[in-house]
C-alpha positions, 0 to 999 in steps of 0.5 A: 500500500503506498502511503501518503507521503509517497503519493505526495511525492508522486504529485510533485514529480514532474513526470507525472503532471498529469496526477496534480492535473487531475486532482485539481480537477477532481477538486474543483469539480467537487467544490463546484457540484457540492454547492450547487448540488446543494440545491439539487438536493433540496429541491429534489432534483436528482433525476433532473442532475443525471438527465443533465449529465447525460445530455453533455453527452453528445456534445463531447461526442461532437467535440472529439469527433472534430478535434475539438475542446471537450468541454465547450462542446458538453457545454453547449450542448448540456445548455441546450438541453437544459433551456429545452427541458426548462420550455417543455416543462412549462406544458404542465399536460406533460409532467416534467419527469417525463420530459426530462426522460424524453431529452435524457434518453434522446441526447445520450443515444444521439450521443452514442451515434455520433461517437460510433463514427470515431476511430477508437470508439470502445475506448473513447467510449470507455472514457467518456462514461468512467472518466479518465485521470490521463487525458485532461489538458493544461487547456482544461485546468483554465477553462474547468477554473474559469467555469468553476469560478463563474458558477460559483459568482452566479449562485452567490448574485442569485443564492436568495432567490434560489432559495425562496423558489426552493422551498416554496415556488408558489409562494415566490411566484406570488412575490414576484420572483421569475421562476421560470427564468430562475428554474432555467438559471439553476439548470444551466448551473448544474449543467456547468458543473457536471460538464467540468467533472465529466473527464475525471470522474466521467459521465455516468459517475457525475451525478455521484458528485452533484448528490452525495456530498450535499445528501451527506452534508444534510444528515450533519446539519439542519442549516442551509448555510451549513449544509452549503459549506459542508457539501464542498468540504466533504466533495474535495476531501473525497476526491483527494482520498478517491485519487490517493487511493486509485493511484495506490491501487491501480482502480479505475479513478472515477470509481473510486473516488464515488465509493469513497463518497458513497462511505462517507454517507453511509457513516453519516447515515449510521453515525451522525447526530441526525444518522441511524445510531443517533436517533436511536440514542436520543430515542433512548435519551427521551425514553430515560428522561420520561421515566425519570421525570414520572418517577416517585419523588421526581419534581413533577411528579403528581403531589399527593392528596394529602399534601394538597390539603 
């Protein structure tokens, strides 16, 4: 097993830049899919994150087909999938499940089409929908740095008014906030985050960055500000573990760094105050307390007839 030390040797070697490069990536999507996952998860969006994720698809698609930057090309077309779903979805005959599934299934197919006519397609198949910690370019870091930092300017000018339409969209309706143009705003966000984090922990494994650290962050904390700093802590760290770990192993990166996420949660489930085993002991603590309070001689307890008169 390599221990830490060795890994942070490996990170400063020069001849393996591409390890720094991919965990500054791997990072700063987490940061980025932590915060805005937060309101993936709080608004029970979770099918809309992984509709999102899948429909970058066919634009990464086209991208490597032409040359192109892969991260542009998932870009726009993550966004145009995000304002058709958002106009669709305004039909209210057609629930907005359902067009979700519509465009997630159709982008991805279209998306497999067009990779089909690459050369080397299993492979670069292969690396879209699992990631890949060798092929990210130190065009990307800028560009994945650039992006990350504009999502995260966009949340915090419009944090507020996501909230409110968050935990009650009729009643911002009725305070005048523009819901649709607010819906569509979050819907490209999450579409910027996933695009950022395809290439390291791929497209199929994305959404474990949008939903897992936000759902860990809630089961620590009742508070929305909380939960939105937490979220991004616990992403980062659990790609920095899931890194450290696939390079000492040799496991597919991707992977691993959503197992480590996904261990993460199911401590918090057990573990945490609001988790299994801590509910169980306040249970418990409740219960004891009860007994005490109606025990003979307890402060409460009912004053006898004797003493009344």
């Amino acid at each position: 097993m390599m221990s830490p030390l060795d890994f942070l040797s490996d990170l400063l070697d020069p001849d393996l830049a591409f390890l720094g490069k991919a965990l500054a990536v791997a990072v700063m999507s987490s940061i980025v899919c932590g915060v805005v996952g937060t309101f993936v998860v709080l608004r029970g969006m979770a099918f809309i994150g992984d509709a999102v994720a899948h429909s970058v698809f066919p634009g990464l698609a086209i991208a490597f087909v032409v040359s192109g930057n892969l991260v542009l090309g998932g870009t726009i077309a993550g966004v145009l999938t995000a304002v058709l779903v958002a106009v669709f979805a305004q039909n209210r005959r057609v629930k907005e499940d359902s067009v979700i599934g519509v465009f997630f299934v159709g982008s991805f197919a279209l998306g497999i089409v067009i990779l089909a006519q690459a050369p080397g397609y299993a492979g670069s198949l292969q690396q879209f929908l699992f990631g890949s910690i060798t092929g990210i370019p130190d065009s990307d870091l800028l560009v994945v740095g650039g992006m990350g930092l504009l999502v995260l300017l966009v949340l915090s000018a419009v944090h507020k008014e996501l909230v409110a339409v968050s935990l009650d969209r009729e009643s911002a309706r009725a305070m005048g906030l523009p819901v649709f143009a607010l819906d569509l705003v979050l819907y490209v966000l999450v579409t910027l985050a996933v695009v950022i984090s395809v290439q390291t922990i791929g497209n199929i494994l994305v959404l474990a960055l949008l939903i897992t650290p936000p759902a860990t962050a809630r089961l620590l904390t009742d508070r929305l500000g909380v939960m939105m700093l937490l979220s991004p802590v616990i992403g980062g760290l659990g790609a920095l573990v899931g890194l450290y770990l696939s390079w000492a192993w040799e496991v597919p990166t991707g992977g691993t760094i959503v197992l480590v996420l996904t261990g993460g949660f199911l401590l918090a489930w057990f573990l945490a105050p609001r988790g299994l085993l801590g509910r169980r002991l306040a249970r418990r603590r409740a219960d004891a307390h009860t007994e005490d309070a109606l025990a003979p001689g307890a402060d409460d307890a009912p004053v006898p007839a004797e003493a009344r008169a």
